[in-house]
Each structure stands twice: as structure tokens, then as C-alpha cells.
N, C-alpha and C positions, 0 to 999 in steps of 0.2 A: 535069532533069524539064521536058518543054516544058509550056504554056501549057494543054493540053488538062488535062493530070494534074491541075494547080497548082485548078485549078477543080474537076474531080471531088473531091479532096482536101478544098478548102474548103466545098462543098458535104455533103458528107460529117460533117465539124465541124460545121456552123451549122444542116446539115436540119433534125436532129428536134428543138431549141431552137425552131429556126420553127414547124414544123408543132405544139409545145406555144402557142406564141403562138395562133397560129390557134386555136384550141379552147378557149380560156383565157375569153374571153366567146364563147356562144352559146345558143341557144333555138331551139325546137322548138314548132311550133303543134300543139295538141290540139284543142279544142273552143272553140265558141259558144254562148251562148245569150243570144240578143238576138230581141224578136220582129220580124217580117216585114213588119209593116206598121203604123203610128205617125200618132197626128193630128198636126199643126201645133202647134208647143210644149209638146209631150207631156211628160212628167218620166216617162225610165222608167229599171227596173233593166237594166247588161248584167252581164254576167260571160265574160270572157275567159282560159281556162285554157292558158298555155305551161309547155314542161320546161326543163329546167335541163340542156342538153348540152353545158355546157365546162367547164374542169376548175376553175373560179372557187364560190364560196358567194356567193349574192346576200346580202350582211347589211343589216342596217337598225342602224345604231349611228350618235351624233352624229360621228364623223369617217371615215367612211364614208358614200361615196352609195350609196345602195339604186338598186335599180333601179324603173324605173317602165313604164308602159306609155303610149306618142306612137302618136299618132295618125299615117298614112301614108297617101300617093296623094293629097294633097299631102302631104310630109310639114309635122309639127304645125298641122294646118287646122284650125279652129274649128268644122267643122260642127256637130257634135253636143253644143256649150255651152263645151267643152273640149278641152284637146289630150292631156288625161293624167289615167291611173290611177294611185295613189302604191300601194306594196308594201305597206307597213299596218304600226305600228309593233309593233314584236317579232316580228316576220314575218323568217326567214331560209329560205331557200330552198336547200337544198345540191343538191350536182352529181347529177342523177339526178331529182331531185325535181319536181313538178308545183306551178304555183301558180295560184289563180283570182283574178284581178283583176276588183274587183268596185265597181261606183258606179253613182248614179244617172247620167244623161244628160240634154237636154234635145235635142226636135227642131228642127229650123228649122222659123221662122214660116211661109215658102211651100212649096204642096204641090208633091211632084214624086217623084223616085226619086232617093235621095243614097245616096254610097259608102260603108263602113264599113268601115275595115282601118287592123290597128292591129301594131306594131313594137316589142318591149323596148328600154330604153335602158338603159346602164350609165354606170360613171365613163370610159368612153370612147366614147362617144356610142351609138347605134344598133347592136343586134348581130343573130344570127339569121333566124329566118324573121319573112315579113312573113303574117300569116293571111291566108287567102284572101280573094278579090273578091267582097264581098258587096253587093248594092242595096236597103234599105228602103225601101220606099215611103212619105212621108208624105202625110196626105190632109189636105184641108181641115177646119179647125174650124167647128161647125156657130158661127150666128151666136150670142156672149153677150149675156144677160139678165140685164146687171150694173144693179142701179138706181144712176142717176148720184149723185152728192154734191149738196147744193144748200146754198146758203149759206142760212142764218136769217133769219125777216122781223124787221125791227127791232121796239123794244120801241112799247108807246102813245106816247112821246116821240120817237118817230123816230131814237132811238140806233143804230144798226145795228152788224153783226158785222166785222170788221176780214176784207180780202181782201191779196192780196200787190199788187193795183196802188195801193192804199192810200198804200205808202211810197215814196216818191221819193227816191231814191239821192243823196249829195249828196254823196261825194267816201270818201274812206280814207284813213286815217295810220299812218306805220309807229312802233312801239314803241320803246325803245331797246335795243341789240344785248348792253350789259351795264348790272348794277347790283350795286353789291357784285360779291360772290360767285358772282350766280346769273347767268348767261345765257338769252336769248330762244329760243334755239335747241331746246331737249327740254323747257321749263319747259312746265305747264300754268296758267293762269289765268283768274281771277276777273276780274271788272268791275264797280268800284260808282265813284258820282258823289257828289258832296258841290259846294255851295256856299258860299263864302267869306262874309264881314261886306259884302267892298267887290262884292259882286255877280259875282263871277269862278268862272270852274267851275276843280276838279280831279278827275283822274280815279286812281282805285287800279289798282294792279297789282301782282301776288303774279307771284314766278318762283320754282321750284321743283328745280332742276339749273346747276350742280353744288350749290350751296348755297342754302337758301329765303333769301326776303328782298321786304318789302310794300316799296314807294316810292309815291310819289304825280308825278305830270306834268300841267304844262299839258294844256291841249287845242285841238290843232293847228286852222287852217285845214283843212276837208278837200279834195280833189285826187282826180280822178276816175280810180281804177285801172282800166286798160284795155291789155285783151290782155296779162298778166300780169307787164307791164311801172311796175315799183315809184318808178324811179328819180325822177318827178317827185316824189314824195308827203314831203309835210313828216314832221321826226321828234318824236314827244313829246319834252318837254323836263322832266327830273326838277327837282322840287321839293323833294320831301323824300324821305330813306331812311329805314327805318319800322325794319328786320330782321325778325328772323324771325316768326312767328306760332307760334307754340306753345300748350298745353293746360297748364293748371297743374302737372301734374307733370313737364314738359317729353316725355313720350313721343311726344306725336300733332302734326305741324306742317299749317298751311293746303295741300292741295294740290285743293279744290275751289273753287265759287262764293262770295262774299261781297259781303254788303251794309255800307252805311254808315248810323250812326243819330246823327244829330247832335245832338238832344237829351243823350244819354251820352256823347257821342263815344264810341262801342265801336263797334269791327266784328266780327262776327259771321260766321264763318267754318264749313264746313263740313272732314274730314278721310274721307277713303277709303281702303279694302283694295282692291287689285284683284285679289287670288287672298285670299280668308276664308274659311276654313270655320268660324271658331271661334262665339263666344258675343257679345254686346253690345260696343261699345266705344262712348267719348265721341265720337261724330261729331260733335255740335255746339258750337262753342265759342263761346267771346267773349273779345277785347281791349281793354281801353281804351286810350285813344292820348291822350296828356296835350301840352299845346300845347308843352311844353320836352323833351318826345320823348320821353319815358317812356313804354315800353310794358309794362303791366299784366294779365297774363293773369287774368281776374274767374269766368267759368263753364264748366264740361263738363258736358255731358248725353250720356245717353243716349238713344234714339227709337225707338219701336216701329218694325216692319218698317224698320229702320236701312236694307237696300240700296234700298230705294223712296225716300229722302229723302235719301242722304249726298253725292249730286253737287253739292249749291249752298243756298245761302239767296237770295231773290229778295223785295223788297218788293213787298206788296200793295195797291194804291192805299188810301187812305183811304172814298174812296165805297164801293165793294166792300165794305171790313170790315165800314164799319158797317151794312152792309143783311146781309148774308150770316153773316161769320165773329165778332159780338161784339165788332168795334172791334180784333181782331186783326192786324198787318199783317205778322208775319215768315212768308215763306213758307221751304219747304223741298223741295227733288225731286232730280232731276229724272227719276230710274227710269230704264229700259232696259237692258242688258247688262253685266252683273259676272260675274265668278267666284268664288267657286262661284255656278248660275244657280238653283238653286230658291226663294230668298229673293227674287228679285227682279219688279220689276213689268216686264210684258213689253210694254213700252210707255211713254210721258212716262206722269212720276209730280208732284205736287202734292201738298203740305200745308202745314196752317199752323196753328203755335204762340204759345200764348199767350206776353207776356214772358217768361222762365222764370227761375226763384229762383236765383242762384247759390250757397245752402244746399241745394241740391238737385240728385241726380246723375242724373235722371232728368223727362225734359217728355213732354207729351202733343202727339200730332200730330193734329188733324182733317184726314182728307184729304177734298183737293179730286177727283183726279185721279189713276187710276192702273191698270193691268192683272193681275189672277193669272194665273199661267198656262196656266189650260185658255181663257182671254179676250184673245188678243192682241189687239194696237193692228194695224191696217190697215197696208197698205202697196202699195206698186206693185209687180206679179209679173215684174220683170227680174232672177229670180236662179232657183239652182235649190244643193239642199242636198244634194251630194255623198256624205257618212259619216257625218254625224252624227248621234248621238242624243236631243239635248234641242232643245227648240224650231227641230224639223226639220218643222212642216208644208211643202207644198211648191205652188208656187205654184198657183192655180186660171186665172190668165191671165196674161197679160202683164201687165196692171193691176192683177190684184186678188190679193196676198199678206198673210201675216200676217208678224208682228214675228220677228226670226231673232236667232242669235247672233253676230252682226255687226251687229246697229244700236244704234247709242249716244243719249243726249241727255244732253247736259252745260253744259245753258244754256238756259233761259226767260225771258219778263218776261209780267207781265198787266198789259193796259192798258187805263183804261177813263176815259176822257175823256168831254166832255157829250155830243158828238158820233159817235162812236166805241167800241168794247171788241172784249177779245177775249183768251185767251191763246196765247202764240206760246211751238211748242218747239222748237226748233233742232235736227233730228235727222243725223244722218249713217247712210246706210244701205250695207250692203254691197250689191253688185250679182255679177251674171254669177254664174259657179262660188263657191259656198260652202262650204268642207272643214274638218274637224279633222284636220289632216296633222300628222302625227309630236308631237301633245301642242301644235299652234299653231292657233291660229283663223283662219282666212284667207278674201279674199275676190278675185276676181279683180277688182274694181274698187272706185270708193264713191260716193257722192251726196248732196250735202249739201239737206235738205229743210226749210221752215218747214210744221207741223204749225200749222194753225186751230183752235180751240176757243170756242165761245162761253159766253163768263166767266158767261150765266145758270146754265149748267148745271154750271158746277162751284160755283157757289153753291147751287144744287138738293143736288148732294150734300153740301154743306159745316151742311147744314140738316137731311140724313138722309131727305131727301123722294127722291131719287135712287141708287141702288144702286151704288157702286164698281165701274168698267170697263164698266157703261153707257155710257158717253161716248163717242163716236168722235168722231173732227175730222171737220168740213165741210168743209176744203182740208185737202191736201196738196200743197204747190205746191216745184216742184225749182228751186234756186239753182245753174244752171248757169255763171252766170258768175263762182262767186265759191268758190274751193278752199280745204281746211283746216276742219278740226272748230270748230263753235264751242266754246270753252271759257267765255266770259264774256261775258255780257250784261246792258246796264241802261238805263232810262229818263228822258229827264228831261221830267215831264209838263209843267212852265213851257213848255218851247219846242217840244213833242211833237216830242223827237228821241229817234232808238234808235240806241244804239251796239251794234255785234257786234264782239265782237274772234274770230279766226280765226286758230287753231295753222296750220303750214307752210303759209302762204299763199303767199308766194316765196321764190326762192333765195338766201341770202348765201354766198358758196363753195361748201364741202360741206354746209355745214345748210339747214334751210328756218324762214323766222323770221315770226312773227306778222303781223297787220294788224287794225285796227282800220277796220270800215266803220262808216260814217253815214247814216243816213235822215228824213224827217221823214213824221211824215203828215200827207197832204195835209188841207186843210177845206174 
């Protein structure tokens, strides 16, 4: 057989194997509808319908990749907020079949005529037709008539409201990488302060993964982190190892904020659901901490609107109680996004409870501070909300948005010095594209924000003279230099210094591990 056969032959064998290949992913454009002409950061709906022409079923199952819908001409360019439509869960597409891929979009901020053409992806990248060369026009946005923020005139004493150039950065220290059990790496925690007999600070830390466990550490020198370069930065140095924090019947352990009350020595700790749909549980606890290390679980309560308060306990100055709260100093918050979301405050939350009986499985919370949710907490409009259904208003500007289900706060302090007040929430917001893809919350970026409030007006509410979610902050000010959610924050009014401790701040190997920053404010 010469050479010519040998090939007809083998092509013959392997043809129609191929040409199943070839067909196995593909797609077919049908329609658009997207409109024609768009203002400058518009939020609008497209929907893109292609057919299913290869012999493959597009599934959506967790070991399967679904297909999705990339943007093309460049391919995956940002122009329009995003580079991708997801298939939508439970969504199977068989061979034959039409499917409408559907989301919102956002326009670019300069006007002009930009391209819109979009390409299926599969588990082997790009298949298909690319839909036709389309041009929308965006036009300019006419000028906003946003009224600015303005900070508070101070009080008849000249006290004024706390601003972000207030604090002066004065260095960061890193955590330690283990204790016990638990590592720094996925833990979340608390941050409470305590003073010694001989005048010496220690600092609490709760880790939460693989095993809980409080310890106590010095408190470093701080060392000024910059350009996210860790290596200079002192490490805490443990003291004591506490274990774990648990709830009297050992069910619920510390994985929120806690303070320190040194009169009882008890720390008082908060515990959270992060998916609850059920009924009440002991959010709020208390430990005593006995000086030969005995640790004493003393009280569990319960707390009205539990997901508005179950992020943290934070103390409340002494001056404040007594003018405002009844000499009350345990706060409790700090609100913003949980699952399930309708129980939650849509925004930083504040309360604060009297001591509470440990005969008793249930305390009262006066709040300070907090959002329902037809009343979001403000926010800056650099996002835009993809599919989702609950707290999906969708921005009015670049600046001006409401609270989404991507913005967290899991750490406050309120301070209010002679000089000085103010309460500070430490928020983390999602930014860019905002989706509920396949049963996950996602955000294409984030941004860690100090939320401004001035502490008269959540004593106005704490008095009943002011209406819950009345309150919006005077700043909103973004901590670009400093990554990682806060999880714990505390005061010490002696030497007006603030501690933030900040989950994945930098890298250790493959994890990303804590950082403690430091501040003072200035006089």
C-alpha cells in the first residue's frame, strides 16, 4: 500500500471521531437586547440569547463547569463592569436548546461609542459564534446634585467630631503564627486591652481555626508597614494561653469581638451564625479568667435582633454612659451582612447592655446605631449588583450607593476624650461586579472603609429622642493603604491609642496572616 492509501485509510479511521470533536462545544448567536444608547455609569439590564449547536449539554453542577458568557473584541475587557455572564444555577442548557444570559451591566464613566460583543465559554475555553459588532453609545452624565457630607460643629466646649486625619499612624505588629491549637492563618478575632498592677499593657487574642484558643501578648514596639512589606515589623510575644472560650453548656465558642472588664476579670465575648435561619441563640457570653488560669464560663444570653449585635462587644467610654446610656458601658454590634439577610441591620449596628444577670438567659439591648432594611447605611457607588435579589439597590453614582450584600463590619470602638469623640466602624465593602453566582456571594474586589459618626447622636438615640437608622455617618473615609477585614478593635483612652488588628493582611507561604496597626490621636 503506498503512502497516498496509508493516509486516505487513516483519515478515514479518525475523520468522523474529529469532526464529533469539532461539534462537541459550540453556539449559535440569536438575539440581543441591550439598549442603544446609555449615560455614563448607567446600571442597566442586557440579556443575550445563544443555541446550544454541539453535541455537549451545558450543565451547571459543582464538578462541572457551566458555561458562561466573556466578553470579546478584546477578548475578556472590562468595558462594561465585567467580563462575564454566569449560566445561573440549575440552569442546563441541552444540545438544541436556546439560552438568555442575563445581568445587569454598568457603563463606562467617559462618554463615546464602545463595542459590545460577547463569546460562550466552556470547560475548554471559548466556543462558537462571537455575536455580532455592536456600538452603544454612552453619553455624558448630566451634572450631580449630591449634598456633600460635612463634619459636625463641636459641642459648647469645643469638643469636636473625630475625622480620619485625626489619627497618626504609628507603626503595626505582627501576631503570632501559632497558639495552641489554633493558627493565625483563617482564625477570626477579637481585640481587647487590659492593664497590669505594674503599669504594663496586654493585649487579648481569640484564634478560631483549626482549634479556638484566647492567649494574651505583650505589645510590641510598632514599625511602620509599608508597601506590604511585613518583614521589619516586631512579633507579639504570648503571655499566657487562656484555651478555649466557650458558653456554659460548651455548645457556642468566642468567634466574634470581646472586651476585657477588669473589675470581674470576665471577658465577655460575642458568638455567630454565619448562615441562621433558625430561632434565638446565646450570642452573648461571659468568662472569668481567674489569675491561676482557671477559666469559668459565668453567663449566656440571649439579644434582641441577635444579627444587629452578635459581631462584637466594644466598651463604651465612661463619660458617654453616664450622660447618655445610665452608666452603661458594655456595647454590643456591629450589624452589616449575614445569612440569612432579613434579620439584619443594613449597616454598622450599636447597642449597649446593662450588666446582665448571669441567672438570666436573656439581656436587653438599648441601641445606639443601626439600619432596617428599607434604610440603608450610605456608601460610595463603585459597584454594581449583577443577580441578586436582597439588598440589590443599585448605585445612583459613583459616590453615592447604598449598603449591599457584600459589606461587612466586624469591629468598632467609641471614643470620646475632653478633646475629641466619635464612633468609628471599620467596614469592608465590596466593590466592582457584585453577584450571587452558583449559591456564593462574590464581589469582584473590596475596600476597607472607617465609617465617622458622631457619638452625640447615637446618644440622641440611646435616649429615644432620635429614631433608629436616622443616623448616617459624616465620613466615610477608604483605608487604601492598609488590606484585610478588620476583625478586632480596641482603645486605650490613657495614651489615646487605637489598635486595629486586620485578618489577611500579608502573606506567610500559602496563607495570609493578621496585622495589628497602631494609631494615636493627635491633640
Amino acid at each position: 500500500m503506498n503512502r497516498m492509501c496509508v493516509a486516505v485509510a487513516l483519515l478515514a479511521l479518525i475523520g468522523p471521531r474529529a469532526t464529533a470533536q469539532q461539534v462537541e462545544w459550540d453556539s449559535k448567536y440569536i438575539k440581543m437586547e441591550v439598549p442603544k444608547e446609555v449615560t455614563a455609569d448607567q446600571v442597566f439590564v442586557a440579556k443575550v440569547t445563544m443555541r446550544n449547536t454541539g453535541t455537549q449539554t451545558w450543565k451547571e453542577a459543582r464538578d462541572v463547569v457551566p458555561s458562561s458568557l466573556h466578553s470579546a473584541e478584546p477578548v475578556d475587557n472590562l468595558t462594561w463592569g465585567t467580563n462575564f455572564f454566569i449560566q445561573g444555577q440549575g440552569v442546563v442548557v441541552a444540545p438544541g436548546q436556546d439560552i438568555t444570559y442575563t445581568s445587569y451591566l454598568r457603563a463606562p464613566s467617559e462618554p463615546g461609542k464602545q463595542n459590545f460583543q460577547w463569546r460562550v465559554h466552556g470547560p475548554k475555553g471559548a466556543f462558537g459564534e462571537t455575536t455580532p459588532k455592536l456600538e452603544i453609545t454612552v453619553v455624558k452624565r448630566a451634572g450631580a446634585k449630591e449634598q456633600p457630607r460635612a463634619v459636625p460643629a463641636p459641642d459648647p466646649n469645643g469638643k469636636r467630631p473625630l475625622t480620619f486625619d485625626d489619627f497618626e499612624y504609628l507603626g503595626s505588629f505582627k501576631v503570632p503564627e501559632a497558639v495552641g491549637k489554633g493558627g493565625a492563618g483563617f482564625s477570626e478575632s477579637g481585640l481587647a486591652l487590659r492593664t497590669l498592677k505594674d503599669g504594663s499593657k496586654r493585649m487579648f487574642m481569640n484564634y478560631t481555626h483549626p482549634e479556638p484558643v484566647l492567649f494574651e501578648t505583650d505589645v510590641p514596639e510598632p514599625v511602620k508597614f509599608e508597601k506590604g512589606d511585613a518583614a521589619a515589623l516586631k512579633t507579639a510575644t504570648v503571655k499566657k494561653e487562656w484555651g478555649a472560650l466557650t458558653s456554659k453548656d460548651r455548645k457556642y465558642g468566642a468567634n466574634g469581638g470581646f472586651v476585657w472588664e477588669d473589675e470581674r476579670q470576665t471577658m465577655y465575648w460575642t458568638y455567630y451564625h454565619g448562615y441562621w435561619a433558625g430561632g434565638d441563640l446565646p450570642v452573648l457570653n461571659a468568662t472569668k479568667l481567674d489569675a491561676d488560669g482557671t477559666v469559668t464560663p459565668v453567663g449566656s444570653w440571649m439579644l434582641p435582633r441577635q444579627k444587629w449585635f452578635w459581631g462584637g462587644v466594644t466598651r463604651l467610654p465612661k463619660s458617654f454612659a453616664d450622660k447618655y446610656t445610665g452608666g452603661a458601658t458594655l456595647g454590643v454590634g456591629f450589624g452589616g451582612y449575614y445569612s440569612i439577610v432579613e434579620p439584619c441591620s443594613r449597616g454598622p449596628a450599636l447597642g449597649v447592655v446593662a450588666t446582665p444577670d448571669p441567672a438570666k438567659g436573656k439581656a436587653e439591648v438599648t441601641s445606639l446605631l443601626g439600619y432596617p432594611g428599607t434604610t440603608p447605611a450610605p456608601r460610595p457607588g463603585d459597584y454594581f449588583n449583577a443577580n441578586c435579589g436582597f439588598w440589590n439597590d443599585q448605585p445612583k453614582s459613583r459616590t453615592a450607593g447604598s449598603w449591599t450584600y457584600c459589606d461587612h463590619t466586624r469591629a468598632g470602638v467609641l471614643i470620646d476624650l475632653a478633646d475629641k469623640q466619635g464612633y468609628i466602624a471599620f467596614a469592608k465593602l465590596g466593590i466592582g461586579r457584585l453577584g450571587y453566582d452558583y449559591g456564593h456571594i462574590g464581589n469582584a474586589g473590596e475596600a476597607q472603609y472607617w465609617y465617622f459618626y458622631d457619638a452625640r447622636a447615637l446618644g440622641e438615640t440611646a435616649k429615644g429622642t432620635r429614631k433608629v437608622g436616622a443616623t448616617a455617618p459624616y465620613l466615610m473615609q477608604s483605608d487604601a493603604e492598609m488590606k484585610g477585614q478588620a476583625f478586632g478593635a480596641c482603645f486605650d483612652e490613657e495614651t489615646r491609642t487605637l489598635y486595629v488588628m486586620r485578618c489577611a493582611a500579608y502573606p506567610v507561604g500559602r496563607e495570609m496572616h493578621p496585622l495589628v496597626h497602631v494609631y494615636r490621636v493627635k491633640k
